[in-house]
C-alpha positions in Angstrom: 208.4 57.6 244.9 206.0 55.0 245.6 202.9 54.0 243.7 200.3 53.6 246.3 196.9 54.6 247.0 196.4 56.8 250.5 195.1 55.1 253.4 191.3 56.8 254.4 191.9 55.7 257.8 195.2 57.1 257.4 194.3 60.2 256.1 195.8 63.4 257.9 193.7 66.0 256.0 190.2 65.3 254.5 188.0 67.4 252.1 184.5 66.9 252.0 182.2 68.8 249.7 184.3 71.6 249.3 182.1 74.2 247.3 183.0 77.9 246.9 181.6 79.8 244.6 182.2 83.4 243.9 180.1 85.9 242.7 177.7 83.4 241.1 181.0 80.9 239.5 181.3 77.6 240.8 185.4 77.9 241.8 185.4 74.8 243.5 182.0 71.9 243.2 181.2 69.5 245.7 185.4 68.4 245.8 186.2 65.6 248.1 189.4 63.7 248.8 191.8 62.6 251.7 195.5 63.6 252.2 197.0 60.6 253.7 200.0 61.2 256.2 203.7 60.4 255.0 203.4 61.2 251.3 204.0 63.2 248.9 200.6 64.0 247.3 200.3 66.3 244.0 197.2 68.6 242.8 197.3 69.4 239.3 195.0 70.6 236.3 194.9 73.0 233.8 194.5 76.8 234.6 191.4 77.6 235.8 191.1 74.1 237.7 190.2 75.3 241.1 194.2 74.5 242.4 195.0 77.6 244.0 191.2 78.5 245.4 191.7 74.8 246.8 194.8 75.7 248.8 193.4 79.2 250.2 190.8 77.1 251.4 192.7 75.1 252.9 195.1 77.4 254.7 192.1 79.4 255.8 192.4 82.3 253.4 189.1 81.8 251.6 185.7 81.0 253.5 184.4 77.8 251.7 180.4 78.2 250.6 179.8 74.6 251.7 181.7 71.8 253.0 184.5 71.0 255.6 188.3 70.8 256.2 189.4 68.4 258.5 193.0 68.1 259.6 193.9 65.9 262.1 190.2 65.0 262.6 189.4 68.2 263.8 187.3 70.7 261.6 189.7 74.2 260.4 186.9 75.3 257.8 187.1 79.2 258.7 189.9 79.3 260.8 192.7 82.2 260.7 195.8 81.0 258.8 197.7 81.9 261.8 195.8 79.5 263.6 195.7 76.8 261.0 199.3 77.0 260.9 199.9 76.4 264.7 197.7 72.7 264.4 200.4 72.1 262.0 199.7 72.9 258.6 201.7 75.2 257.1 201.8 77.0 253.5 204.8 77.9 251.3 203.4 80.7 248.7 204.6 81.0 245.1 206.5 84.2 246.0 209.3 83.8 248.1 209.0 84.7 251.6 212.0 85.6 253.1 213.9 88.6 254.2 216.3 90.0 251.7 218.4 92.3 254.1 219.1 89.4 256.5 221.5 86.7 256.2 220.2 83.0 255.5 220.8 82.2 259.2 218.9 85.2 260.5 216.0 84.4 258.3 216.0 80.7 259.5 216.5 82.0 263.3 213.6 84.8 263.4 211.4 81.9 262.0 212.5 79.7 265.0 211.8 82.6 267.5 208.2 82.5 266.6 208.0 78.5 267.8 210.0 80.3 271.2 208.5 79.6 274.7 210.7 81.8 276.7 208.3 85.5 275.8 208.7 88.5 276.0 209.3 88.7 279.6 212.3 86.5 279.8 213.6 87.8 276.5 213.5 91.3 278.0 215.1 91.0 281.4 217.8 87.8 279.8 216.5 85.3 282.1 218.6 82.0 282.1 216.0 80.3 280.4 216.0 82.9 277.3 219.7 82.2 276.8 219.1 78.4 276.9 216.6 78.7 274.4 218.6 81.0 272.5 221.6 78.6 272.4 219.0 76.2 271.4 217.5 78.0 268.5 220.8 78.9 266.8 221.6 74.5 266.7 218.5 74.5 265.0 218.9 76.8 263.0 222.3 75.6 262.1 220.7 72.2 261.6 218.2 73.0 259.1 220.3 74.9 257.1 222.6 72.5 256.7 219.3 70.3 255.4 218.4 72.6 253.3 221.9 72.4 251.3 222.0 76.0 251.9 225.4 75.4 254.8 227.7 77.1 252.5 225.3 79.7 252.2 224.9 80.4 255.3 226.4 84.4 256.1 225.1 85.2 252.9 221.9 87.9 252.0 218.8 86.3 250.9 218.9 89.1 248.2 222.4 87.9 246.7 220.8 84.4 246.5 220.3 82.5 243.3 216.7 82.4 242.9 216.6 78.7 243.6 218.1 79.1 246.7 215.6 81.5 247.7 212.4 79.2 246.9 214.3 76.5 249.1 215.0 79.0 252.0 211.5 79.9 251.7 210.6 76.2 252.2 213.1 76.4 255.2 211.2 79.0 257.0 208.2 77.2 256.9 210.1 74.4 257.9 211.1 75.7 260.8 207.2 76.5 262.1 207.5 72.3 262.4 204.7 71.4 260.1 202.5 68.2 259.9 201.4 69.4 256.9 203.0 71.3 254.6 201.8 73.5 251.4 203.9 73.9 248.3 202.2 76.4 246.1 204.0 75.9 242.4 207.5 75.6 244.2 209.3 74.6 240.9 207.6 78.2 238.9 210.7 79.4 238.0 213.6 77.2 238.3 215.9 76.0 236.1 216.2 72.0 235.5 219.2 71.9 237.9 217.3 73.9 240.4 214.6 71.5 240.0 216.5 68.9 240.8 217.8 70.1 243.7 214.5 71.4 244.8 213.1 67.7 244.0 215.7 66.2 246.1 215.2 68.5 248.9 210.9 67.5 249.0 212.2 64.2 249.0 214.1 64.7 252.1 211.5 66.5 253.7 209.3 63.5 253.2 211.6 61.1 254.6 211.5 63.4 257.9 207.5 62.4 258.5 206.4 65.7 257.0 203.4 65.2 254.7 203.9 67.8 251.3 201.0 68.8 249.3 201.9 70.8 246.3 200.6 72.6 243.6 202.4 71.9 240.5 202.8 72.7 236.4 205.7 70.4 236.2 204.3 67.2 235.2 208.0 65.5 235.0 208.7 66.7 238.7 204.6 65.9 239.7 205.2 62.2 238.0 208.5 61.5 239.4 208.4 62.5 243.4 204.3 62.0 244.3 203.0 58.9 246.0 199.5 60.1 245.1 198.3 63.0 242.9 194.5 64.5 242.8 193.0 65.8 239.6 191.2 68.9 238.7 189.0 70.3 236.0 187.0 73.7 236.0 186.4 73.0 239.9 185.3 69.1 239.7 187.5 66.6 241.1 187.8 64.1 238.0 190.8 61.2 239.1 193.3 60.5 241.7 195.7 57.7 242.2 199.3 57.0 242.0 201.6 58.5 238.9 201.3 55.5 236.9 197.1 55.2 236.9 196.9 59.4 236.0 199.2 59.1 233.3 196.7 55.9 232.3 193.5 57.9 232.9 191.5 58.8 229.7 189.7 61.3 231.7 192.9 62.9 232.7 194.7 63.1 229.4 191.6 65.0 227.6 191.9 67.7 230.7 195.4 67.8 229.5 194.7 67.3 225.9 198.3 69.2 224.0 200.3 69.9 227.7 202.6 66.9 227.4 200.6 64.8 230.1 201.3 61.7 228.1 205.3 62.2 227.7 205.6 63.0 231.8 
């Protein structure tokens, strides 16, 4: 973890104005900040903050009222997911996505087949190119697996996974869609403190790859320790950002989290 401010010049995704208000509530008020690239950024604040509306905004599955999304300087405000996630900004959900009757290399593979060039054609008449890319695919996938920690595991069900193991698979198949960008959604709900660890150490990696992570989190111990940067809510408003050791510092902050254990992160 670093304690550094993001870059605006730098920044790889940029909220400006973000309103959305549903029928007659203010979800999310005027919210502007910038996601810089390279970083580990946090977005915390009590329930009820505006986290989770912020993120379906984001990944295109709520219309904002007012304001933009920019990623990569270019405008994604009312895109479809499917197409936000093809730019390069991808989203992990709270409930794991994977495919419990299939093996941890088959959900990693059918993941990689939708980043596949070859089509349907060449898949369907075995041109050479479709087993080049095939041959190519399963290196992959044996190459993010073994990433993920999950090698061992590798001929085994999703289903007969420990739940950890299944939120970090999860983060593997959206992973393998080669994100810029990518969307944690609580990733630690859940998890014991060894699986945090391990899931802590595995964000960490992904970092240290060039892949941006912006997460949604209730685990102020895992926000404070792995985030370069972390962006404060409160009932839709943002009210602080700035590294760990200025939010622990903020008065502001610590009345939004008056009796969560803010101040003992």
């Amino acid at each position: 973890m670093t304690d550094h401010a993001p870059a605006k010049q730098d920044a790889l995704l940029s909220i400006k104005g973000l309103t959305l208000k549903i029928s007659g509530l203010t979800a999310l008020d005027k919210v502007t900040f910038d996601i810089p690239s390279h970083c580990v950024v946090s977005l915390i604040g009590p329930n009820g903050a505006g986290k989770t509306t912020a993120f379906n905004v984001i990944s295109g599955y709520m219309l904002p009222t007012e304001g933009d999304v920019e990623f990569r300087g270019q405008s994604i405000a009312g895109k479809k997911p499917e197409d936000i996630a093809r730019l390069g900004l991808v989203r992990s959900f709270q409930r794991t996505s994977v495919f419990n009757d299939s093996t941890v290399f088959n959900n990693i593979l059918t993941a990689l087949h939708m980043r596949g060039s070859c089509g349907l054609l060449g898949s369907l008449m075995r041109l050479p190119s479709f087993f080049r890319e095939e041959k190519q695919l399963h290196h992959y996938a044996d190459e993010l697996i073994e990433f993920l920690g999950l090698g061992h595991r590798k001929s085994t069900t999703a289903a007969n996974l420990a739940y950890g193991e299944q939120r970090v698979l999860g983060v593997g198949i959206a992973l393998a869609a080669q994100p810029k960008l990518l969307l944690l959604d609580e990733p630690a709900a859940g998890l014991n403190p060894s699986e945090t660890d391990k899931f802590k150490d595995m964000i960490r990696r992904v970092a240290k790859t060039g892949v941006t992570v912006l997460l949604v989190e209730h685990d102020m111990q895992m926000v404070m320790s792995i985030s370069d940067h972390i962006i404060v809510l409160n009932q839709g408003c943002l009210i602080a950002e700035g590294s760990p050791t200025e939010i622990q510092q903020n008065p502001e902050v610590i009345r939004a989290y008056l009796g969560t254990g803010l101040r003992h992160a």
